[in-house]
N, C-alpha and C positions, 0 to 999 in steps of 0.2 A: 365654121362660125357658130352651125346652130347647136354641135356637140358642144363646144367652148362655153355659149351660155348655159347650156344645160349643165356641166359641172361646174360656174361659177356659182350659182341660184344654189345646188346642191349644199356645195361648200356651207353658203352663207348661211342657211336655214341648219346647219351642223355646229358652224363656228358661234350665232348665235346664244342656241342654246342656254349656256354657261353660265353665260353676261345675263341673258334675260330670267334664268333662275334668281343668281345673287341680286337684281335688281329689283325684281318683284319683293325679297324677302329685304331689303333696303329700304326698299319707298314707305315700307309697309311700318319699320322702325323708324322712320323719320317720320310718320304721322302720328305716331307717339313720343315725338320731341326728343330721341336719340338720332345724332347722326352716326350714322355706325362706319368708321372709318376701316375696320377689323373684318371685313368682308373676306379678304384676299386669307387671311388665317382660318376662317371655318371652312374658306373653298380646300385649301390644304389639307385639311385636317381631317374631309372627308373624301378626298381623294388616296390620303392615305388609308383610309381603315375600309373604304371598299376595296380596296385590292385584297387589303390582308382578307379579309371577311370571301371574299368572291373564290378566293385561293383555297381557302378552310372548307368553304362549305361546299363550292360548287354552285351557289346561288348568284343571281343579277340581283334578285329582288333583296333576297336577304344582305345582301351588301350594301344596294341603296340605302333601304332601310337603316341599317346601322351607322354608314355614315351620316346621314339627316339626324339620327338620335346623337351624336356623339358631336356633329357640329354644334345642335341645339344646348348640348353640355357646354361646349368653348364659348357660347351665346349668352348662357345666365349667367357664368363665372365672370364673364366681361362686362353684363348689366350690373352686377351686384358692383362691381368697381364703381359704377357711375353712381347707380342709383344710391348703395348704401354708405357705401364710405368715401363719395364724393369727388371720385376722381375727376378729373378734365377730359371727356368722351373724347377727342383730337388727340390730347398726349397717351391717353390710356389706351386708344384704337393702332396707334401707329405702336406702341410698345406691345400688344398682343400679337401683333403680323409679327414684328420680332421672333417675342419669345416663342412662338408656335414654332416656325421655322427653323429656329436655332433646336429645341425642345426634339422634334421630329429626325433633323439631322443629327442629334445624339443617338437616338433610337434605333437609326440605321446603323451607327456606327458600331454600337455598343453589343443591338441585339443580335442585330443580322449581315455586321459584319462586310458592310458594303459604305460605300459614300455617294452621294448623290443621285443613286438611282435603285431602286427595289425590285426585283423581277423574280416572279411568282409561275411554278407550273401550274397548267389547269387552270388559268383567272379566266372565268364567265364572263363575256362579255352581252354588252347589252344588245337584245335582239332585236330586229328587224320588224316594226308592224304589218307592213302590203308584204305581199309575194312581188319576188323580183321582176315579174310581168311589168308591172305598171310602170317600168323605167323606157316602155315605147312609147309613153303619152309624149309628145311632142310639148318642151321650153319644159313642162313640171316633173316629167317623167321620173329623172333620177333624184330630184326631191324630194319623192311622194316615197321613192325606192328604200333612201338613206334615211326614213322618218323612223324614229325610235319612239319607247314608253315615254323617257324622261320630255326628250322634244316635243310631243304632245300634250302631254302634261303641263309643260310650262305655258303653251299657248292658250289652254284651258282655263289658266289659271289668268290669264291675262282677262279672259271675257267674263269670269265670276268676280274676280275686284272688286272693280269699282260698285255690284250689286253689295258685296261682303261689307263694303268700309261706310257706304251710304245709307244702308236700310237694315242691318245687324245689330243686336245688343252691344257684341264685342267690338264691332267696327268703331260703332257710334263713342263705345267709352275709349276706345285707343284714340280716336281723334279730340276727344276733351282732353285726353291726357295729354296730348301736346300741344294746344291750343290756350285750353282753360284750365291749367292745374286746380286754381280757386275754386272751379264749382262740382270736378269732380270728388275735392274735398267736402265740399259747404253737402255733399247731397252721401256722404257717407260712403266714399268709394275710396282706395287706396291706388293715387294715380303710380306711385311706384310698382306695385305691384304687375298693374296694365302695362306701365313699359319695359318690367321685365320679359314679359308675355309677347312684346314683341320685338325684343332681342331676340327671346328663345326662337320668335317664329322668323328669324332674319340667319338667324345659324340654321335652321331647320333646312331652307331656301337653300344656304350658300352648300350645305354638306351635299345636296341634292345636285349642284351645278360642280362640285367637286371631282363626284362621283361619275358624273356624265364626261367631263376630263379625262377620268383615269379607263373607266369603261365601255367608252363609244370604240375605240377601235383600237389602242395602243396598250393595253393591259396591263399597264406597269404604273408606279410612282416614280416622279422625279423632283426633287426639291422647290425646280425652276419651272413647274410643269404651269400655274396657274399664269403665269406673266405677265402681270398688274391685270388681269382682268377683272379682279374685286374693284381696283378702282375705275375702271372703265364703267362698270355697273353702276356706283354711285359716281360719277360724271352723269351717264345715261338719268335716271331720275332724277337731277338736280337741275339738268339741263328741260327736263319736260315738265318738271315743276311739279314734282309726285303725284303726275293723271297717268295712272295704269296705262293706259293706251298709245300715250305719245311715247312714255318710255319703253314700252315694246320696240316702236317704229325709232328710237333714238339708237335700242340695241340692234336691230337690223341693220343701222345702216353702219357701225361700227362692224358686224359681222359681213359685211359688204366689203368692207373697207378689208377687212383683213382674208377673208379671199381673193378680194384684187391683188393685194400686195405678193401673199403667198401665187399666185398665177403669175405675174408676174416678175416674180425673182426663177420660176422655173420657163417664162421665155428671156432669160438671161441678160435682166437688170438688179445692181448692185442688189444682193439680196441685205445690208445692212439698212444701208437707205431705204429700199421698200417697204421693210421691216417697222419704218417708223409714222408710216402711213396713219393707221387707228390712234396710235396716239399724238401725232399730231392734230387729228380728227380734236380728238380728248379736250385739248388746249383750247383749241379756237371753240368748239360750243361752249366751255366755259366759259369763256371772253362775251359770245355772246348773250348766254344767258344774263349774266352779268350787265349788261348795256342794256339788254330788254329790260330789266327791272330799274337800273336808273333812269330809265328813260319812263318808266311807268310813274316812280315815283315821282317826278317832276310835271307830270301833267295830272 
């Protein structure tokens, strides 16, 4: 039993990861008045180019790196839809996961000759922080074992937030910008600008949780590799109501959920049905977020 918990806990501090990247870089667009529904296209997008990159050079970093840059690219091409020429963030979000995906799977077909899956000799994988020792620590051990850069990072990021959004220059003017368009204008700032800044910084995020996808352990791309976790990630902050914190603890328990499931389709329950665990998870917080705020605004 106490082995059992100790790789469920594992799991879930791994399977979060992803989610809590792309939600962090969501919450953080949505306080500058884009909802970014395109989540699930820059996780792709930098799931693909860290392979290719990790393959090329032999680098983890230089891979991250390039996917976070290259998401951050599919990030302003998609603000500039909203912001310049007006699209509808919802119809333009859901047509970028599209054409990304579609766009991608030509790529494979075309360049390299494959469909649906990409496999790369020599892909770098992301390392290990602790020395494998610390997997005796009794409930945390192989937690602490299985902790990577990106995992760390993301958690880091989770306890600078809300200091960055509350007491920052830039914090301060992304959240005018979706709040108070009028007075970011009336005081001579270009609130477009600032919500392109956090598109860019929301592709930034998602190529980051892409990347950690493709090079935590399985070294390859697969078309179907992200599977709806972008929107898991914006469920996750819609449901905690864009406070850094809770949406941490909203993707944890969705990373919970999908270690349960995964544990138990391998003690030999319908692995479809299991399968559908986190995202019915997904549904029902929306439901309820949804009633918390009716019920807010009627008192």
């Amino acid at each position: 039993m106490s082995d059992m918990i100790d790789q469920v806990l594992a799991s879930t501090l791994i399977l979060t990861t992803p989610i809590l990247l792309a939600a962090i870089g969501g919450l953080v667009n949505r306080q500058g008045g884009i909802v970014n529904i395109a989540l699930e296209a820059k996780m792709l997008a930098g799931a693909f180019v860290s392979v290719v990159v990790s393959s090329a050079t032999g680098s983890w970093f230089l891979a991250v790196v390039a996917a976070a840059l290259f998401a951050s690219l599919v990030g302003l091409v998609f603000s500039l839809t909203i912001t310049r020429a007006r699209a509808n963030m919802i119809i333009s979000g859901l047509g970028f996961n599209v054409l990304v995906a579609g766009l991608l799977g030509f790529l494979l077909s075309r360049i390299y000759g494959t469909s649906g899956t990409l496999r790369f000799p020599d892909v770098q994988l992301l390392p290990r922080i602790l020395p494998e020792s610390v997997s005796t620590i009794p409930i945390f051990g192989e937690a602490l074992a299985a902790l990577d850069p990106l995992t760390a990072f993301a958690w880091l990021s989770v306890g600078a937030l809300p200091f960055l959004l509350a007491n920052t220059r830039i914090g301060l003017r992304l959240r005018a910008a979706g709040n108070a368009a009028q007075v970011v204008r009336a005081v001579g700032l270009r609130e477009k600008t600032i919500q392109d800044f956090g598109t860019v910084f929301a592709g930034f995020f998602s190529g980051l949780a892409g990347a950690h996808l493709a090079l935590y352990s399985i070294g390859l791309f697969n078309e179907g590799l992200t599977a709806g976790r972008g929107f898991i990630a914006l469920a996750a902050f819609y449901f905690a109501r864009n406070q850094p914190v809770q949406t941490a603890m909203a993707c944890l328990l969705f990373g919970l959920l999908d270690a349960t499931q995964i544990r138990l389709q391998t003690a030999g329950y319908p692995p479809k049905l299991m399968g559908t665990l986190p995202y019915v998870m997904v549904i029902v917080s929306l439901c309820i977020a949804s009633w918390s705020q009716k019920k807010k605004a009627h008192t």
